[in-house]
C-alpha beads as a LAMMPS data file, in Angstrom:
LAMMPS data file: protein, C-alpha beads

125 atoms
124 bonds

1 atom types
1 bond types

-500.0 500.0 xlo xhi
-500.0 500.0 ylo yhi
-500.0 500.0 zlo zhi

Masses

1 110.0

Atoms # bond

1 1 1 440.844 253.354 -254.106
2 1 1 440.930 252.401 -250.373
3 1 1 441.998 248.219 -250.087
4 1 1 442.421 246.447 -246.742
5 1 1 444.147 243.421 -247.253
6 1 1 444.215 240.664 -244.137
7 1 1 446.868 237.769 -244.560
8 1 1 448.335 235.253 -242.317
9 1 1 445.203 232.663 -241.594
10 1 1 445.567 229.169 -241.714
11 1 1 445.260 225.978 -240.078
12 1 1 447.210 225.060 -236.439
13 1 1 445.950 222.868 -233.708
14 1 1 444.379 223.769 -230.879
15 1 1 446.543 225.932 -228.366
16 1 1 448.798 227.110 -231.041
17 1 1 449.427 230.536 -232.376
18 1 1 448.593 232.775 -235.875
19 1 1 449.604 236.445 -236.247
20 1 1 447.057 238.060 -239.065
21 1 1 447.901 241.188 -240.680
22 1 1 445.472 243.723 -242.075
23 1 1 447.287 246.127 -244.733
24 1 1 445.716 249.185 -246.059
25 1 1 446.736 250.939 -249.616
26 1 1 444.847 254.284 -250.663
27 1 1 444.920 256.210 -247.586
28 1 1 446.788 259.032 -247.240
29 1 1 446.839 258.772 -243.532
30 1 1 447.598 255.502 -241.676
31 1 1 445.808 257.311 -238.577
32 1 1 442.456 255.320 -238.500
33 1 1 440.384 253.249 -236.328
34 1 1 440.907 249.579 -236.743
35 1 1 438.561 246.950 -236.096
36 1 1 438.848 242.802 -236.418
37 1 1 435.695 241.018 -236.725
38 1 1 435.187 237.015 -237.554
39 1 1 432.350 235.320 -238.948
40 1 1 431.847 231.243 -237.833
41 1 1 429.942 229.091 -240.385
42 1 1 426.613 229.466 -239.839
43 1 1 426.533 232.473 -237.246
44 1 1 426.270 236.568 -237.634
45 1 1 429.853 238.096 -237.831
46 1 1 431.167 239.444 -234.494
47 1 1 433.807 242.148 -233.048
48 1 1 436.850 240.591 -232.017
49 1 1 439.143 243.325 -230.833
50 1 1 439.981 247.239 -232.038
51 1 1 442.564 249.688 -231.808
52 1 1 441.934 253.288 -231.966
53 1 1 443.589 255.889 -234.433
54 1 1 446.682 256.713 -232.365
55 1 1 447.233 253.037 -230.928
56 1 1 446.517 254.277 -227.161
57 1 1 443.256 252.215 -226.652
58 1 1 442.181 248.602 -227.540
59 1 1 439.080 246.956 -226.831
60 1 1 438.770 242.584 -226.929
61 1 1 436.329 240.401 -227.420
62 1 1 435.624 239.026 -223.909
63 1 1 436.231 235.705 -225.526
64 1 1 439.429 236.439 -226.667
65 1 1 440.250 238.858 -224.026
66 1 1 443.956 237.815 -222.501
67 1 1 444.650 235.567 -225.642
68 1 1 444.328 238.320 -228.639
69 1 1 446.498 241.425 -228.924
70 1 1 446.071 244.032 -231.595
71 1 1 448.623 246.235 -232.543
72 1 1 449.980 248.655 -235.581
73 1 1 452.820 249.947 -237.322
74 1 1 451.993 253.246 -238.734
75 1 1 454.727 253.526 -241.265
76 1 1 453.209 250.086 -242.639
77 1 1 449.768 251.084 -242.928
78 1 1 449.310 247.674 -241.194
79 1 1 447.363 246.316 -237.950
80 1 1 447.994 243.022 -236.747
81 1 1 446.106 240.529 -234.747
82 1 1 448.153 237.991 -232.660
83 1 1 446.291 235.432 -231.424
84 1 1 447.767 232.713 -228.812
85 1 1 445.925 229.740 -227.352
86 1 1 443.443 229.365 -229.967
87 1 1 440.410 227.136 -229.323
88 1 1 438.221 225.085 -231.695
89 1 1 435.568 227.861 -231.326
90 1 1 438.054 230.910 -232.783
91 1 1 437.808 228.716 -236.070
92 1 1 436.099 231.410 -238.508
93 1 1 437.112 233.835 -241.347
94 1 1 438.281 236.792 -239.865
95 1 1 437.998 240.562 -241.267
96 1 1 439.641 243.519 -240.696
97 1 1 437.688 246.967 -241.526
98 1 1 438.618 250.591 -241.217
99 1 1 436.535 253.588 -240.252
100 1 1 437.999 257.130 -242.072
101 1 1 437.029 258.700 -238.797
102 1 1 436.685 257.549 -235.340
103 1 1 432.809 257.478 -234.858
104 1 1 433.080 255.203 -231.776
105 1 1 430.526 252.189 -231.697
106 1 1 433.740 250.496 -232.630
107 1 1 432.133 247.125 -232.191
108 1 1 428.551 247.945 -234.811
109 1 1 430.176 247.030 -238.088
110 1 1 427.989 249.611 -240.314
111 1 1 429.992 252.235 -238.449
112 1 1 433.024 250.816 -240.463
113 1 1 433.840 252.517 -243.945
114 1 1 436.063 249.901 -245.414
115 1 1 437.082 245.810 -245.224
116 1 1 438.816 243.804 -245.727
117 1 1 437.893 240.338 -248.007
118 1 1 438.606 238.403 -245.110
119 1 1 441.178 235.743 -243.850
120 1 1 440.074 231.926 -243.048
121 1 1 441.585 230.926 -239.514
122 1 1 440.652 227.112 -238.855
123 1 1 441.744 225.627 -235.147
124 1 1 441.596 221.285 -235.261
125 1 1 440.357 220.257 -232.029

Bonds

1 1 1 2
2 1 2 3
3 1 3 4
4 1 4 5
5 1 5 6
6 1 6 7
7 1 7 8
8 1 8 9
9 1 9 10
10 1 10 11
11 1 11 12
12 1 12 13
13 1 13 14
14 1 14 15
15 1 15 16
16 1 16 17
17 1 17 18
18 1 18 19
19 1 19 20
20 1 20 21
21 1 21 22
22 1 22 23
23 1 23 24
24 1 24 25
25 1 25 26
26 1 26 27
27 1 27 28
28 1 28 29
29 1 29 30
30 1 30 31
31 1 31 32
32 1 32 33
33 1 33 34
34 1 34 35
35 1 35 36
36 1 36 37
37 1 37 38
38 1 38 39
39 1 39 40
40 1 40 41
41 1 41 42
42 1 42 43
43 1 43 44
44 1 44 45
45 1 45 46
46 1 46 47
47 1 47 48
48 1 48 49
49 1 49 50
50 1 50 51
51 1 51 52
52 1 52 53
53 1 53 54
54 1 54 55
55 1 55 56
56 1 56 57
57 1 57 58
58 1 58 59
59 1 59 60
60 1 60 61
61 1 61 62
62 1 62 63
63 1 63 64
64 1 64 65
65 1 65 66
66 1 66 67
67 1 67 68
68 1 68 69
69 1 69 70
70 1 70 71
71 1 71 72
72 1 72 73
73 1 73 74
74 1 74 75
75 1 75 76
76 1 76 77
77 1 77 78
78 1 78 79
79 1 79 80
80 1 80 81
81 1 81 82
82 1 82 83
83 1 83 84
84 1 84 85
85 1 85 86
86 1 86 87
87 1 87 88
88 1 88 89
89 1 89 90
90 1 90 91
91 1 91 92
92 1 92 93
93 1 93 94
94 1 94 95
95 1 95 96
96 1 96 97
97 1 97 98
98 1 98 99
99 1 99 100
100 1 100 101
101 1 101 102
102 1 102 103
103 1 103 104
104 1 104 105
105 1 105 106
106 1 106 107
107 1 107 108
108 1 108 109
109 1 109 110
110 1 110 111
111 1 111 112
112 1 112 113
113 1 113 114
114 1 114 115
115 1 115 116
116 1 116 117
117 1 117 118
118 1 118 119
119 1 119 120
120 1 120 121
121 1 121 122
122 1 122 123
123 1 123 124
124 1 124 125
């Protein structure tokens, strides 16, 4: 059974920091397409940044473009999300999901096979 566990939200101020991790267990392979999305209260969940299978290619948000970096360690079947300068408006609970192949369309979330339950990341104004 294929579980993506994110960890690592919380609470800071505005212009602070949070690294959030996304850990897989059930794959064989820790070769996969990574997306992070976040969902604000009250508004549709939205793609935040990606990483491709074989870590050469990331894609941002463009509002989080030059503050978010995505990255992976392979042997830890983990992707993290390190996000600098955060803003009142990144507050939201923020998924990770998987896709067992890379279909592209990395930012339509059906094209995802597996998330994460999601990590709350509030930023105080």
């Amino acid at each position: 059974q294929v579980q993506l566990v994110e960890s690592g939200g919380g609470l800071v101020q505005a212009g602070g920091s949070l690294g959030l991790s996304c850990a897989a267990s059930g794959l064989i392979s820790s070769y996969y397409p990574v997306g992070w999305f976040r969902q604000a209260p009250g508004m549709e969940r939205e793609f935040v940044a990606r990483i491709s299978w074989n870590g050469d290619s990331t894609t941002y948000a463009d509002s989080v473009k030059g503050r978010f970096t995505i990255s992976r360690d392979y042997a830890k079947f983990t992707v993290y999300l390190q996000m600098n300068s955060l803003k009142h408006g990144d507050t939201a609970v923020y998924y990770c999901a998987a896709q067992l192949c890379d279909r592209g369309s990395f930012y339509i979330q059906n094209k995802y096979d597996y998330w994460g339950q999601g990590t709350q990341v509030t930023v105080a104004s």
